[in-house]
N, C-alpha and C positions, 0 to 999 in steps of 0.2 A: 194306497194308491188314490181313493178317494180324495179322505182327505187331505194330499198334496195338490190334489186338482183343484180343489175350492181354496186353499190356501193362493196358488197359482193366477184362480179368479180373483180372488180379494186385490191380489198384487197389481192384475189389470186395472183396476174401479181407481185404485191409490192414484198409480201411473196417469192414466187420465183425467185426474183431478190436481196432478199437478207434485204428487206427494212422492219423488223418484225413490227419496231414501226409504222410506217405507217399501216402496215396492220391490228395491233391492230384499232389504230383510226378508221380507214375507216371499221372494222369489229362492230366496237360500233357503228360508225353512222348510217351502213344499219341495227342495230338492234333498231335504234330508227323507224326507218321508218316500219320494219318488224319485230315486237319483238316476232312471231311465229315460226320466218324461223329455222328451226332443221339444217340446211344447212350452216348459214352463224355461228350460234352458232357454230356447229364442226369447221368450221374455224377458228374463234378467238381463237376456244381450241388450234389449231394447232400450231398460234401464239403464245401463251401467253407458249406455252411447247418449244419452241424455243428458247425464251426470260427468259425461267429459273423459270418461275412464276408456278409451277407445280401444285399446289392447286387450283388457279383458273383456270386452264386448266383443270383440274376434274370436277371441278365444271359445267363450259362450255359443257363441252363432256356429261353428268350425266342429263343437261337442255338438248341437243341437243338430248338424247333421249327418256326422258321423252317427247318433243314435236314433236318427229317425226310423218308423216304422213306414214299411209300403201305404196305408192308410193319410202319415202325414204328409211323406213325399207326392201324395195323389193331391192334395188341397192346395192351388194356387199360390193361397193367401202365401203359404207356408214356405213357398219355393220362393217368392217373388221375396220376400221379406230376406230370407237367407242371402239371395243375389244384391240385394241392397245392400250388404256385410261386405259384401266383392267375394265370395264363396262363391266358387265353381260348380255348380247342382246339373250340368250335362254328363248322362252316364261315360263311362271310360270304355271307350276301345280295347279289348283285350290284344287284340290283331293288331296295332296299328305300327309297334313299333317293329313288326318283319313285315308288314306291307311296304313292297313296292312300288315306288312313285309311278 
């Protein structure tokens, strides 16, 4: 788990330097190590939306929050970046569909 997270940071430092391909890879590798992290998943979305590949950067962003934890669902950054994918992060109604107009 660690070190998927620092592989995951590396991928940031790439990305921000301009180096998308790299960040992809190093964004697959810490997901072989951490194939939970909600974290490193929104990053490779971020990559692979850079790099043109928009489908599976939905795809990524849609995993990344289907396995996020209550901790990343709490962090802004985290939600705000998902809703930039157009990913719906408003909880569900359980009630809504026998509610009465």
């Amino acid at each position: 788990e660690g070190a998927g997270r620092e592989l995951g940071n590396a991928a940031a430092c790439a990305l921000n330097t301009g180096k998308e391909l790299a960040a992809d890879r190093l964004c697959t590798d810490a997901l072989k190590l951490a194939p939970d992290n909600a974290s490193i998943l929104l990053r490779r979305a971020r990559c692979r939306r850079v790099m043109g590949k928009d489908a599976a950067a939905k795809r990524d962003a849609q995993a990344a929050f289907s396995k996020a934890t209550p901790l990343d669902r709490s962090r802004t950054s985290f939600m705000r970046d998902l809703q930039a994918f157009g990913i719906d992060t408003q909880p569900k109604d359980p009630w809504a569909s026998i509610r009465v107009a």
